[in-house]
C-alpha positions as CSV (number, residue, x, y, z in Angstrom):
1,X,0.0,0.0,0.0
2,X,0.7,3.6,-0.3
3,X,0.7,6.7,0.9
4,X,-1.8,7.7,-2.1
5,X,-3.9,5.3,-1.5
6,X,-4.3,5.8,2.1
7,X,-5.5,9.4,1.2
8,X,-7.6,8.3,-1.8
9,X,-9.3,6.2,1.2
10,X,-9.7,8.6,3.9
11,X,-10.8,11.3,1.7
12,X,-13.5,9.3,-0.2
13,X,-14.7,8.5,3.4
14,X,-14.0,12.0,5.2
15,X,-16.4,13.9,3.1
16,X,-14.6,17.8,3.1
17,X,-11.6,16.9,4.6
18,X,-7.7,17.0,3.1
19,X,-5.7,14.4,4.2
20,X,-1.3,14.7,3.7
21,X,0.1,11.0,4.4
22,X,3.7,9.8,4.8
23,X,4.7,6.3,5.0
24,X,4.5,3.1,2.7
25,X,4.0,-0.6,3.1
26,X,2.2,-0.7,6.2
27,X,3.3,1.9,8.2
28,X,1.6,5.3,7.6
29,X,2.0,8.8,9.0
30,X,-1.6,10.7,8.4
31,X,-2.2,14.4,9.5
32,X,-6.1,15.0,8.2
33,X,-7.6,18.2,7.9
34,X,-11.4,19.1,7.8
35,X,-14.6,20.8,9.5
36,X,-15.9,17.3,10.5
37,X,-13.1,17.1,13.8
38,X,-15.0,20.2,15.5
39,X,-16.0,19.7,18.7
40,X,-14.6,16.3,19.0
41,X,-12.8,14.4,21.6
42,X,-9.4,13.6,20.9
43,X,-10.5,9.8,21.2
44,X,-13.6,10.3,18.6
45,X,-11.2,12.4,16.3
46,X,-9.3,9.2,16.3
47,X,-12.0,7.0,16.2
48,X,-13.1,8.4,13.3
49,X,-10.4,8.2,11.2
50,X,-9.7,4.8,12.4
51,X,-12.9,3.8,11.4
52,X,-12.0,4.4,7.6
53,X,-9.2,2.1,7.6
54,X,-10.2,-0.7,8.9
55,X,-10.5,-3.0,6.8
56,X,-6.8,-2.5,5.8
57,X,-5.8,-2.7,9.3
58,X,-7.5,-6.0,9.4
59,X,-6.4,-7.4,6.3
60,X,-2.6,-6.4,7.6
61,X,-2.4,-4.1,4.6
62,X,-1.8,-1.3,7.1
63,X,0.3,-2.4,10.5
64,X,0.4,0.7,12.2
65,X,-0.7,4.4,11.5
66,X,-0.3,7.5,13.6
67,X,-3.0,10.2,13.4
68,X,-3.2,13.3,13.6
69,X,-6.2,15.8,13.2
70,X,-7.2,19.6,13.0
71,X,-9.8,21.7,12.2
72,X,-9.3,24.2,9.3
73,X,-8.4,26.8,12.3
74,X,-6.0,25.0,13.6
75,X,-4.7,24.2,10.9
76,X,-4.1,27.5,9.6
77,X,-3.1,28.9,13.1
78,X,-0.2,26.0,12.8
79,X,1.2,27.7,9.6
């Protein structure tokens, strides 16, 4: 797997949101971007982009990923 494909996942399933991955094979780096992460916990920001991928976590296509995820704000306020 790669990192494209990881995005092509997560933003198919994350409706408005911009995902920028790092990785390949089956460890993955994913910072994710969007709207939807307002006024969520840390754990259901995580959750949620968890919930996209796994299928490939199951199928051992992905081994580990580390997330990260902010609103557009924070985003910007980050740059």
């Amino acid at each position: 797997m790669q990192a494209e494909d990881v995005k092509q996942i997560l933003e198919q399933q994350l409706e408005g949101c911009t995902v920028y991955p790092e990785g390949e094979g089956c460890d993955f780096k994913v910072t994710v971007v969007g709207e939807v992460f307002a006024g969520l916990t840390p754990v259901k920001k995580q959750q949620l982009v968890y919930g996209c991928l796994n299928d490939q976590i199951a199928s051992g296509a992905i081994h580990a990923v580390t997330i990260k995820t902010y609103t557009p704000e924070q985003w910007a306020a980050l740059s």
